[in-house]
C-alpha positions as a printed NumPy array, in Angstrom:
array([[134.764,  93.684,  97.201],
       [134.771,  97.324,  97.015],
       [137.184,  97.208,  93.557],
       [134.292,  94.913,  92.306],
       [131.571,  97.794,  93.347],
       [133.656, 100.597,  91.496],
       [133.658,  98.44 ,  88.303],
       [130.075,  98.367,  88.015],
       [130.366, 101.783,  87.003],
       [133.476, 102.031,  84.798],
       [133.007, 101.215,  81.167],
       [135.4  ,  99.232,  79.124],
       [137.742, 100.062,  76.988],
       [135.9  ,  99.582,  73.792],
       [132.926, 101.522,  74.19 ],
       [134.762, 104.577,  75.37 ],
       [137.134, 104.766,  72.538],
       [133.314, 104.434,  70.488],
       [132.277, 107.272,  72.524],
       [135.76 , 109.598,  72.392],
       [135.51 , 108.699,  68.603],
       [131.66 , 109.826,  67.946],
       [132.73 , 112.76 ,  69.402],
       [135.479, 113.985,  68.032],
       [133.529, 113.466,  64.571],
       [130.474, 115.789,  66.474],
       [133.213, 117.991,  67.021],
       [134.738, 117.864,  63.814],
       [131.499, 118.142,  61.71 ],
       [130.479, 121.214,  64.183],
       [133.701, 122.832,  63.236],
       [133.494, 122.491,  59.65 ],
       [129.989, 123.873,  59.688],
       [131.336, 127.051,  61.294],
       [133.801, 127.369,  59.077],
       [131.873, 126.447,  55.816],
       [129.624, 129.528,  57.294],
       [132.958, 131.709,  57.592],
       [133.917, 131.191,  54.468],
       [130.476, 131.983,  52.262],
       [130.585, 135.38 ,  54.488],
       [134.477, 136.001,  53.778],
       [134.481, 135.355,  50.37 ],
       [132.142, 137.793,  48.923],
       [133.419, 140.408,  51.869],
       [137.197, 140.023,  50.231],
       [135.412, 140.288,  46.819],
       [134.25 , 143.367,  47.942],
       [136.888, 144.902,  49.242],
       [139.935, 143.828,  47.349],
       [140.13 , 146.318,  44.262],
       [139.169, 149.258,  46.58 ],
       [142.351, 147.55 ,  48.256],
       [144.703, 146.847,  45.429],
       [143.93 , 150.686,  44.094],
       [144.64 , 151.695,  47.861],
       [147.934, 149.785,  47.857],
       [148.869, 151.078,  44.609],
       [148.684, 154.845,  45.855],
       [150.281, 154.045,  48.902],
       [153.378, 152.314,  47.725],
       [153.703, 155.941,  45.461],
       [153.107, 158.139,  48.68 ],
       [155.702, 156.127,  50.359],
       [158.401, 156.214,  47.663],
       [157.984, 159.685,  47.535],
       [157.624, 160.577,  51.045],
       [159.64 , 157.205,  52.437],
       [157.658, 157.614,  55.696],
       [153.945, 158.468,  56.884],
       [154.936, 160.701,  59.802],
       [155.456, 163.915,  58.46 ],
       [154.583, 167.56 ,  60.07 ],
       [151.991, 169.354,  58.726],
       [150.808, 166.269,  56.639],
       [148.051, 163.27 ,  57.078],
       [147.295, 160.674,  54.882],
       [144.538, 158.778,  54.805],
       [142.513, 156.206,  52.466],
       [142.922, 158.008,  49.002],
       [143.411, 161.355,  50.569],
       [146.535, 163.407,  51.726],
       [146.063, 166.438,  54.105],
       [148.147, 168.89 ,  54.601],
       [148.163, 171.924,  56.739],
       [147.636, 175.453,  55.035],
       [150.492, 176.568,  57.21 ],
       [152.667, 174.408,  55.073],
       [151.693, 176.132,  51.683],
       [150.735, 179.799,  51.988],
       [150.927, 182.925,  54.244],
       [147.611, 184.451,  52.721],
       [144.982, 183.602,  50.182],
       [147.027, 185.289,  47.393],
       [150.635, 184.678,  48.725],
       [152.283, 180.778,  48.817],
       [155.159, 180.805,  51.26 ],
       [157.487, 180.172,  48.408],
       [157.464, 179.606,  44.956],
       [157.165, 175.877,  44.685],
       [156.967, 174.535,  48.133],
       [158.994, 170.957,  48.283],
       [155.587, 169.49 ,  49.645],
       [153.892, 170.371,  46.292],
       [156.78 , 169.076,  44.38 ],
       [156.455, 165.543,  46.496],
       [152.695, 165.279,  45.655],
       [152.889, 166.318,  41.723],
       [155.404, 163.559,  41.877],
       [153.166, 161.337,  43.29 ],
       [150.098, 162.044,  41.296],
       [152.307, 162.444,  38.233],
       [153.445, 158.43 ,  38.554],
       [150.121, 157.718,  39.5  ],
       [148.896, 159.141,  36.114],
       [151.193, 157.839,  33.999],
       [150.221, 154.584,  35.554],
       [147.764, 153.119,  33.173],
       [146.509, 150.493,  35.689],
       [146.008, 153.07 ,  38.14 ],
       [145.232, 156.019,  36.551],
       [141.741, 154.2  ,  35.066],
       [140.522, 153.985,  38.439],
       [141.155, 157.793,  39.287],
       [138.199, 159.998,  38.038],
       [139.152, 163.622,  39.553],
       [141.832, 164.725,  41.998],
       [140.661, 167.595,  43.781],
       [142.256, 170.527,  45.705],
       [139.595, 171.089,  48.554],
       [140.308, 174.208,  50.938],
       [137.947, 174.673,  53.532],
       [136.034, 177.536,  55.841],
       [134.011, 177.548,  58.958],
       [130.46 , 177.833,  57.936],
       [129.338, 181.601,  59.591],
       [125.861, 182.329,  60.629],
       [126.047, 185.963,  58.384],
       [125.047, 184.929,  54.784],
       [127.35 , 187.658,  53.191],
       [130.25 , 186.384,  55.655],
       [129.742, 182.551,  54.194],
       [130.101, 184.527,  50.329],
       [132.874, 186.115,  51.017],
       [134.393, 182.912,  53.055],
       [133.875, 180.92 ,  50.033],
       [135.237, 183.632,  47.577],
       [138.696, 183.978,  49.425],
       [138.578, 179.508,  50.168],
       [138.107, 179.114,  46.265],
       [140.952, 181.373,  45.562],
       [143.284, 179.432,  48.42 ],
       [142.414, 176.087,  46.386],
       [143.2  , 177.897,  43.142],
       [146.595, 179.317,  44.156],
       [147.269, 175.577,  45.598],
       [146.41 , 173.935,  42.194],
       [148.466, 176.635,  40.492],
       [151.101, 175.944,  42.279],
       [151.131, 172.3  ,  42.012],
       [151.497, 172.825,  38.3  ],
       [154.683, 175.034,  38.474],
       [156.126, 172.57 ,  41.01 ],
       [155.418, 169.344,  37.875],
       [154.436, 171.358,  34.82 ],
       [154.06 , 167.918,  33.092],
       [150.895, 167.23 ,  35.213],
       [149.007, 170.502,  33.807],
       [150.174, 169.633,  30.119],
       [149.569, 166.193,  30.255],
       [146.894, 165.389,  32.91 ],
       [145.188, 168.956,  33.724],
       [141.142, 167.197,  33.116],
       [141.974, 165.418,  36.523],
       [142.286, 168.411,  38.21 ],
       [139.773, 170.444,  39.785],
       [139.845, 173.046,  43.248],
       [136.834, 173.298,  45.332],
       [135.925, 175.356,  48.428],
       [134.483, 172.914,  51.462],
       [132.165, 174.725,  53.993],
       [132.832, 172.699,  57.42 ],
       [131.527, 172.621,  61.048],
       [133.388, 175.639,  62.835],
       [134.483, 173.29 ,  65.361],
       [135.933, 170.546,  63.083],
       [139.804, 170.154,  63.47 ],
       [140.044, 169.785,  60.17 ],
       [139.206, 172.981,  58.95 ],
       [142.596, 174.469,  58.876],
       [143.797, 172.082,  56.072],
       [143.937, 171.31 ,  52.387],
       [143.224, 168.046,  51.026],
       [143.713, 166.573,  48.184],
       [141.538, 163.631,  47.364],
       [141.857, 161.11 ,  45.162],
       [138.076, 160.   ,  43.444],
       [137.472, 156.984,  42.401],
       [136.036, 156.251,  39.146],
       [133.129, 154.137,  38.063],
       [135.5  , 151.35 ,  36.849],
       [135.984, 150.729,  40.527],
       [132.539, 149.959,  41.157],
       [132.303, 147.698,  38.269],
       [134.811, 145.421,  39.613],
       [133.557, 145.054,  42.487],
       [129.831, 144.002,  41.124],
       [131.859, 141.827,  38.728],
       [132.858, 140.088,  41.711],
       [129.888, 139.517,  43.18 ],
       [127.958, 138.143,  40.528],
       [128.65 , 134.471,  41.52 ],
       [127.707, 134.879,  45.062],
       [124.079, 136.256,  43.683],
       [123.468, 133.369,  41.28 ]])
């Protein structure tokens, strides 16, 4: 009597299998909605992104066969940029600690490849030598900040030619040094970068890329 009761309220077989099967297909159509949404936001993101990436793979595989490893003293690298610490390179603004410091010889190598790279070197628009100084309150201090900073990034520069005299003979219009006021209190202040601008062509791609996601 009381297995008849229970009965009353257990379907048979047949309608739930119906029922397990409606909803897995709920479940699968609600799944390949969220993904159909994924991908129309991925794609156009990876469009975006991948010949910034490609260029930034391209540089890195040259730091790295030059360098062989990111964790050096002294030196940070970052997205299209490589920092290294004034300590490294010179003793005063007219003095480099030697001659042709091995760093500088390890980055003309690198941006001399880089150059010579026709694929890569169309994406590069100026590489430039930035020493900075702590921005003073004084006017006349900031002038003469910037006067002895633009001679730092100058004696860098010149320096990086002697260490890969091919680079000044064959690529010099890439070059430029520039003084960079910063915050006083930025850590970064104490270092020379050299940075690695993209060129229009860059931009281009990545519009080119785009265009079918705007249609």
């Amino acid at each position: 009597m009381k297995a008849d009761f229970i009965r009353k309220f257990i379907l048979p077989p047949g309608p739930i299998l119906s029922l397990m099967l409606a909803g897995l297909l709920l479940l699968s159509a609600l799944l390949y909605y969220r993904a159909v949404k994924i991908q129309r936001f991925l794609e156009p993101a990876l469009a975006v992104s991948e010949p910034r990436m490609r260029f930034s793979q391209s540089l890195n595989d040259l730091i790295l066969q030059e360098f062989e490893t990111v964790d050096i003293a002294g030196v940070r690298f970052r997205t299209q940029s490589i920092l290294i610490d004034q300590s490294q390179l010179y003793v005063s603004a007219h003095h480099m600690k030697d001659t042709e410091p091995l760093i500088l010889k390890k980055m003309g190598r690198v941006f001399l490849a880089a150059l010579g790279n026709p694929n890569v070197r169309e994406h590069i628009s100026t590489i430039l030598v930035e020493a900075r100084y702590p921005l003073d309150p004084d006017p006349e201090m900031n002038k003469r900040l910037r006067t002895v900073t633009m001679e730092r990034a100058g004696l860098v520069l010149n320096s990086l030619y002697a260490a890969e005299p091919a680079l000044e003979r064959q690529f010099w219009m890439y070059f430029a040094a520039t003084a960079v006021p910063l915050d006083p209190k930025a850590r970064d202040v104490d270092w020379i970068e050299f940075r690695i601008v993209p060129t229009e062509r860059l931009h281009i791609e990545v519009l080119q890329r785009l265009e079918k996601y705007v249609r």
